[in-house]
N, C-alpha and C positions, 0 to 999 in steps of 0.2 A: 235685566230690567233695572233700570235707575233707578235711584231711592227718590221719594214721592219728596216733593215743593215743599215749600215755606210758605208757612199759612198764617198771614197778619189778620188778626182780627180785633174790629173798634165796635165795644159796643155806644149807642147813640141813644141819650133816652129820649124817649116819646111821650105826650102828654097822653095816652091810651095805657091801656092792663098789657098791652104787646109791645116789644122791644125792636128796635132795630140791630141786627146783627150786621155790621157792613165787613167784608173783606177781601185783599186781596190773595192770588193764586201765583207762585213763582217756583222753577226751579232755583236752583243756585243764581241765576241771574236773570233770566228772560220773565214774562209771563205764559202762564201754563193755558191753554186753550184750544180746544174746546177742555173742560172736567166739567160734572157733577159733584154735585154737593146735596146729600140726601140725608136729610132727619130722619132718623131711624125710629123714634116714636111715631114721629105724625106719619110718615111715608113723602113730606113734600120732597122735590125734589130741586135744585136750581142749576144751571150753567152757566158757567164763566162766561165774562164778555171777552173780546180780543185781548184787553187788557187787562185779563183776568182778574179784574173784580167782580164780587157778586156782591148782592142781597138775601136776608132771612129776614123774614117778620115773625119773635115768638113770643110769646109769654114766658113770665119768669118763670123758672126751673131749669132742672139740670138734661142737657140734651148728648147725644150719641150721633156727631156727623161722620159720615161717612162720605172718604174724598175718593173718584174715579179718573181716570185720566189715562189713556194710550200710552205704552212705554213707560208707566209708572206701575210703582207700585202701589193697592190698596190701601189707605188710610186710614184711620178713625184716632177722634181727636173728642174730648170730651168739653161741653161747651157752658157754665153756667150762668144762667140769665137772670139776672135781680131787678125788683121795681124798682 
């Protein structure tokens, strides 16, 4: 099993109490696609696009994603979100 992608994440702020979390999804080089991407608090859950970026919309706090992907291995990356 490969070792799980590279995980760029930008947070964007919002004029709302919820944050945008944007990021992309890569092995060593390509984009990683289809994965999920699941907040392990809330239970939402997201997929990569082809170009393996996604979206999270959260409120500030500290979150627990969890990355999934074929031929990867499991993930978890700790994510903290500020107003």
């Amino acid at each position: 099993m490969r070792t799980l992608f590279t995980l760029v994440l930008t947070l964007f702020f919002v004029y709302t109490s919820a944050q945008t979390v944007k990021g992309t999804l890569k092995d060593s080089e390509n984009p990683v696609y289809p994965a999920t991407i699941t907040v392990k608090e809330t239970l939402d859950t997201v997929t990569t696009e082809i170009d393996g970026d996604f979206t999270l919309t959260l409120k500030p706090g500290k979150y627990n994603l969890e990355i999934k992907a074929e031929h990867f291995a499991r993930k978890n990356i700790i994510v903290n979100v500020s107003s």
